[in-house]
C-alpha positions in Angstrom: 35.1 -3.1 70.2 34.0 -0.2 72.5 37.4 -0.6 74.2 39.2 -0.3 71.3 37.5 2.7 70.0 38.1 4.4 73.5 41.8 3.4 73.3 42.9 5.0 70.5 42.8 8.4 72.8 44.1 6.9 75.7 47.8 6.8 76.8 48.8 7.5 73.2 50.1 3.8 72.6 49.4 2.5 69.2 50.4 -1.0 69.8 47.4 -1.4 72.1 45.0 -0.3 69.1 46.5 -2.4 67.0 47.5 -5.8 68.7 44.2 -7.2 67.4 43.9 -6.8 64.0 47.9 -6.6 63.2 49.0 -7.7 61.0 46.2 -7.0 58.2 45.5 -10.1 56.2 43.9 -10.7 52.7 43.0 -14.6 52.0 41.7 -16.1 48.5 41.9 -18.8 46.6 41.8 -20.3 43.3 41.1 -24.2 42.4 44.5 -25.5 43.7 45.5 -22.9 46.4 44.7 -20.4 49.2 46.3 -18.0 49.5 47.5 -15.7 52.3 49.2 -11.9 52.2 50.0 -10.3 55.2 51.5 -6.2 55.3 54.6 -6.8 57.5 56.7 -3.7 57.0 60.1 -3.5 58.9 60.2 -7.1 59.7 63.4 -9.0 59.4 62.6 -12.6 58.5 63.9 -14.3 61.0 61.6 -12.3 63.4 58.4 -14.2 61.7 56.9 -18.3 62.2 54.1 -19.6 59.8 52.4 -23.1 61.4 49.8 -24.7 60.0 47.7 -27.2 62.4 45.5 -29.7 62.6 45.5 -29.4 58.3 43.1 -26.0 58.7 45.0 -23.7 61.0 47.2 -21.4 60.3 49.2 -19.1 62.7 51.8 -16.2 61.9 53.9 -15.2 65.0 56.1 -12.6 65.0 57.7 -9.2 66.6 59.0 -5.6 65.4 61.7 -4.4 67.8 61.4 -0.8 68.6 63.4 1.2 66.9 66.7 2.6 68.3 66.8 6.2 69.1 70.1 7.4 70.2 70.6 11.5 70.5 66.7 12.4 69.9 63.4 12.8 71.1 60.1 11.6 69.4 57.3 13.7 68.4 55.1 11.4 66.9 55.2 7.5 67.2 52.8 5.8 65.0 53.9 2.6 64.4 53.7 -0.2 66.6 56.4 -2.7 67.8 56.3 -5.8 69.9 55.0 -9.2 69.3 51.7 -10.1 67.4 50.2 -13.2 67.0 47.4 -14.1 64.1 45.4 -17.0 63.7 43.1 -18.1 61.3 40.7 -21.3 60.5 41.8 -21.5 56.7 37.8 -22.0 55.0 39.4 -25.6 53.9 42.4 -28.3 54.5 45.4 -27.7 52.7 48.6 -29.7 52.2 51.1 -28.7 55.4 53.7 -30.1 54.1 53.8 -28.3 50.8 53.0 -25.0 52.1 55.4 -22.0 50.5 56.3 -18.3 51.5 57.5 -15.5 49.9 58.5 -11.9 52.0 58.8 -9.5 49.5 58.4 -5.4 49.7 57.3 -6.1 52.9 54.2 -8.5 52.2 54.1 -11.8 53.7 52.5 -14.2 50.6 52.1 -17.9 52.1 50.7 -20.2 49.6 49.0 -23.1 51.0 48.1 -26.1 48.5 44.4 -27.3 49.2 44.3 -31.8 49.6 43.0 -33.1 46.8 40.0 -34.3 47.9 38.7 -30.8 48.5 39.8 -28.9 45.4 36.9 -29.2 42.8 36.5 -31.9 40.9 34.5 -31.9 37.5 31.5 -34.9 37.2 31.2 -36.8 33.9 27.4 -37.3 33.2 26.4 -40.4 31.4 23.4 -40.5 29.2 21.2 -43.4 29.4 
């Protein structure tokens, strides 16, 4: 952590601040699903992979070429490019083979149907 803080005003190179936490992620779920939403702006699709592994893993690969800058100079460069790579231990085991994704205004959604066995399931009490 202390090296990342002390990066952030060192050779002015925003990738190296934020190789480890890029892309951000949200992750909830609801009784059937988790769901994943990443902020990928200026991706092109076929730049991105989604795995899941070992029914809990989950791993988004991808890269953002720099731009091209043909007849100018930067003054400020902000944004990051290069490849990132996130993993995750999803908090249960979800169906791999039924698992969905939808890139849309530049958010990643992956929707990631949970096994049955782990989605809740309502007991019957009997009275005696």
């Amino acid at each position: 952590e202390m090296d990342r803080l002390f990066d952030r005003w060192g050779d002015n190179r925003p990738q190296q601040y934020a190789r480890n936490t890029f892309p951000p992620l949200n992750l909830w779920e609801n009784d059937d699903n988790l769901f994943v939403e990443a902020e990928l702006p200026g991706f092109a699709l076929e730049d991105l992979e989604i795995m899941v592994t070992g029914g809990n893993q989950l791993s988004i690969n991808g890269e953002r070429k720099a731009p091209e800058l043909e007849g100018g100079t930067w003054h400020r460069r902000e944004r990051g490019f290069g490849k990132f790579n996130r993993a995750l231990e999803l908090p249960g085991y979800v169906d791999s083979e039924n698992v969905s994704a939808e890139f849309k205004n530049g958010v990643l959604t992956i929707t990631l149907p949970k096994r049955e066995e782990v989605k809740p399931r309502r007991i019957e009490v009997k009275v005696s």
